[in-house]
C-alpha positions as CSV (number, residue, x, y, z in Angstrom):
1,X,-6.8,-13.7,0.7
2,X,-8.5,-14.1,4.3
3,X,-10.8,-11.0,4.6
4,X,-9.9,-10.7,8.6
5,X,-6.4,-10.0,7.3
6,X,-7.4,-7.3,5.3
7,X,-9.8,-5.6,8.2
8,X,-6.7,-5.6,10.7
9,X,-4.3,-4.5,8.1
10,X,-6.2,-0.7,7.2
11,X,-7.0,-1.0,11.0
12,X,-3.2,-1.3,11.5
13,X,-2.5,1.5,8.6
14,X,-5.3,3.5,10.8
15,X,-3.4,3.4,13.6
16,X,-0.2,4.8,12.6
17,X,-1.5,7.8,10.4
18,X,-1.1,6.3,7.3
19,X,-4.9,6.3,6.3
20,X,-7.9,7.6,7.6
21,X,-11.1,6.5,6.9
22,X,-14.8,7.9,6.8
23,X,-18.5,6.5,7.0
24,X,-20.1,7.2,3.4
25,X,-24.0,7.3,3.1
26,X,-26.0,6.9,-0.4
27,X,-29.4,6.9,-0.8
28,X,-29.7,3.3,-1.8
29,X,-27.4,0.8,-0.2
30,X,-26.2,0.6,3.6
31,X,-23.2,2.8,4.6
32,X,-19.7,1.8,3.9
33,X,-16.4,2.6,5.4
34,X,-14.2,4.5,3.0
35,X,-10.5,4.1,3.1
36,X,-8.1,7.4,1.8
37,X,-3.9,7.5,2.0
38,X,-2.9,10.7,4.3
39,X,0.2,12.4,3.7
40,X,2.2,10.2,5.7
41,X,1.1,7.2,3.6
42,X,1.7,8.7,0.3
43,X,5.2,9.1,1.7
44,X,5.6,5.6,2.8
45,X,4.4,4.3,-0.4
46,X,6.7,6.1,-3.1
47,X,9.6,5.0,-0.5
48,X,8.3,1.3,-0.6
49,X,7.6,1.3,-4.2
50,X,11.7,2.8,-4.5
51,X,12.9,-0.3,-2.4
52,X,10.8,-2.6,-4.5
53,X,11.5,-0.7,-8.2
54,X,15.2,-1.4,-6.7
55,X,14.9,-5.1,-6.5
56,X,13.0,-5.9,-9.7
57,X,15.8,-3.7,-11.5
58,X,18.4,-5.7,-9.9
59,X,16.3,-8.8,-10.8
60,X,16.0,-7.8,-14.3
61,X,19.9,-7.3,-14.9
62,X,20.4,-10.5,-13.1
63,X,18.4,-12.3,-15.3
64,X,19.9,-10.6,-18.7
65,X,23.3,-10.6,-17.1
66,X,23.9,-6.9,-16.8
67,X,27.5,-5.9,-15.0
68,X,27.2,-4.3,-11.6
69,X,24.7,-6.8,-10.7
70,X,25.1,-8.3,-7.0
């Protein structure tokens, strides 16, 4: 996966509320950019992981041949 991608993704997420992220410090080691979901993103998550539960189920019963499947 190109790393750039990644960087302008949780910059993108930043941007619209869904995460927000914080300098952390150690002793030993430079500081690093942590990365946590807010409300908002937990929200968008379960209703993405719905959709996508929705189309492997469907999947699934097209492949065994289930009725009702589209």
């Amino acid at each position: 996966m190109d790393s750039a991608a990644v960087y302008r993704t949780r910059r993108r997420l930043e941007s619209r509320g869904m995460v927000f992220s914080r300098w952390e410090t150690k002793e030993n080691g430079p500081p690093r950019r942590v990365y946590e979901l807010t409300d908002g993103g937990r929200e968008h998550l379960r209703d993405w992981l719905e959709v996508m539960m929705e189309e492997v189920r469907h999947g699934l019963e097209g492949l065994l041949g289930k009725p009702g499947q589209t």
